[in-house]
N, C-alpha and C positions, 0 to 999 in steps of 0.2 A: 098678387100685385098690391103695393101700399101706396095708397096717395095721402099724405098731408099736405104740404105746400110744394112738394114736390115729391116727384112718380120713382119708386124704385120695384125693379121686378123681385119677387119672388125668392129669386135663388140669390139676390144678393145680400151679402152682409155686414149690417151698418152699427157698429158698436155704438154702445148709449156714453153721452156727452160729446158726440159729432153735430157739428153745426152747418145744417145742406139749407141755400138759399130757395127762396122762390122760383118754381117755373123749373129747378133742373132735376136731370132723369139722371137712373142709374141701372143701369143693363147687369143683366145675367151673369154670375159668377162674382162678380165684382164685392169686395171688401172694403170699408171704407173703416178705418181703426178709430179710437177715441181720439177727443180733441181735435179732429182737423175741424177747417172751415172752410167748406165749397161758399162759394157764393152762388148769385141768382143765375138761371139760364144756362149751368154748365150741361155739357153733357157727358157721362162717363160712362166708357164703352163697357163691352165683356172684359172679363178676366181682368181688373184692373185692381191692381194694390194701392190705396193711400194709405200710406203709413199716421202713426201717430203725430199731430201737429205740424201736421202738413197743409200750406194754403195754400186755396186756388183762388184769384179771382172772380168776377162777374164773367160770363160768357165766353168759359175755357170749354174746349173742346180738345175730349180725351179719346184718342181712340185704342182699340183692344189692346189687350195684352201689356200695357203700357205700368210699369213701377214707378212709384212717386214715395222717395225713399224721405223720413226726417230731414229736417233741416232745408225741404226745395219750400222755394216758394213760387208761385205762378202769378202774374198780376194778370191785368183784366186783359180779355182777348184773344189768350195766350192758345195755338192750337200744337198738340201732341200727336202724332203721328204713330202708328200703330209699333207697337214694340219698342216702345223707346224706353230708356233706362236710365234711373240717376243714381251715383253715388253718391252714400254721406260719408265716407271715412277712407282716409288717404292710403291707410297702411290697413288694413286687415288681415287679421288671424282670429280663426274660431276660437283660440282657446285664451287668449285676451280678452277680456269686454270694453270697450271700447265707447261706450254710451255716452260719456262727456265729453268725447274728441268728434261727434258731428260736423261738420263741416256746412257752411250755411251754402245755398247758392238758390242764385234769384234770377227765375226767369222775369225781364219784362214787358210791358204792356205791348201787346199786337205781335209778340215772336212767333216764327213759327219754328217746330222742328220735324225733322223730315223721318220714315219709318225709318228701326234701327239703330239710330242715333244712340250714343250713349255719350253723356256729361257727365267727365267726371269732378268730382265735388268740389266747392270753393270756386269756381268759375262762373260769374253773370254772363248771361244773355242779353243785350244791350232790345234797346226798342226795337221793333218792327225786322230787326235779325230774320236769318233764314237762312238755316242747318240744313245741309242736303242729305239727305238718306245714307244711313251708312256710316255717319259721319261721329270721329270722336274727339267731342271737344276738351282740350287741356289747359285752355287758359280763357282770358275773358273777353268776350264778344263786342265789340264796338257795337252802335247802333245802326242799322239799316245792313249794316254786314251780307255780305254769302262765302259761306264759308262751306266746304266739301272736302270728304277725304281722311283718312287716318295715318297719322295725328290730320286734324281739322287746321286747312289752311286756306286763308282768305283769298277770294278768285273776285270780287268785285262787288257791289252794290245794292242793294232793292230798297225799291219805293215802298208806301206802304199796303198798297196794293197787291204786294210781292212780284211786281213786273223789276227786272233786271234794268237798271239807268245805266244811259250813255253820258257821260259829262262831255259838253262843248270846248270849243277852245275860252272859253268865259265861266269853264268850273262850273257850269249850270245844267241842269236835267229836266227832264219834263217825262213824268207817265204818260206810257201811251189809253192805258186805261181811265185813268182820273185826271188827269191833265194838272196833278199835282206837279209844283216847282221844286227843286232841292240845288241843294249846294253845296261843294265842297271845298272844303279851306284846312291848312293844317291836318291833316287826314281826317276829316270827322263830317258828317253828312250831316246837315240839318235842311226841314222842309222850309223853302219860304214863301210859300203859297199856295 
């Protein structure tokens, strides 16, 4: 086991000029390539690939098995869901390389994605989003979204809490967990209290 300012087991492997914040761990198996940047608090399950210059936020939480391919970026919050998958390149063929046509895509702040998941490349994940299991997204995620199904198609709403909102006849919501407000106008949610 290694602890500097944060805890990796053993069996995992952390190429030199990776940048892993305070306070996060890194489990069994797990690779983590040069150049990325974990930030503080992550947790990064078994069997997990971070590719080369790949960011994560502050207080991502990865679970197993999960690829985190060049060009993702994760903000802060962001939780990954066991065996989730991301592409960086649109058209692949082995025997082309490909390495300058990455494709960026940006999970952000408070997403969740569900086991299974696979995102393919060029498509954001809007805030507070939530990818249900299984699901493959092919284009870009509005904020607070739920989105399910292959191709990934949008069924309604979540707080950031991840509870499922009812809009009023006043376009208004309220979590039943946090008694957060939200709104909707023009198709786009925002919190208003």
């Amino acid at each position: 086991m290694i602890y500097i300012d944060y805890f990796a087991h053993e069996s995992a492997i952390i190429d030199k000029d990776s940048n892993i914040g305070k306070g996060s761990k890194i489990w069994h198996f797990s690779h983590i390539m040069t150049d990325c940047i974990i930030g503080e608090n992550c947790n990064i399950g078994q069997n997990v690939v971070v590719s080369p210059k790949v960011i994560l936020g502050n207080n991502v939480k990865v679970q197993n098995n999960v690829s985190i391919y060049t060009g993702v970026i994760c903000e802060d919050d962001v939780f990954l869901g066991p065996s989730v998958v991301f592409t960086n390149v649109i058209n692949p063929r082995s025997a082309i390389n490909r390495r300058d046509k990455y494709a960026k895509t940006v999970v952000k702040k408070g997403a969740s994605i569900g086991a299974n998941a696979t995102i393919v490349c060029g498509n954001d994940i809007g805030e507070y989003a939530f990818i249900g299991a299984g699901a493959v997204v092919t284009k870009d995620v509005p904020a607070y979204a739920l989105l399910v199904g292959n191709p990934a198609k949008q069924i309604g709403w979540v707080g950031e809490y991840g509870h499922r909102l009812q809009f009023n006849s006043q376009n208004e919501a309220i979590c039943p967990e946090s008694e957060q407000k939200y709104k909707i106008e023009d198709g786009k949610v925002t919190r208003i209290a």
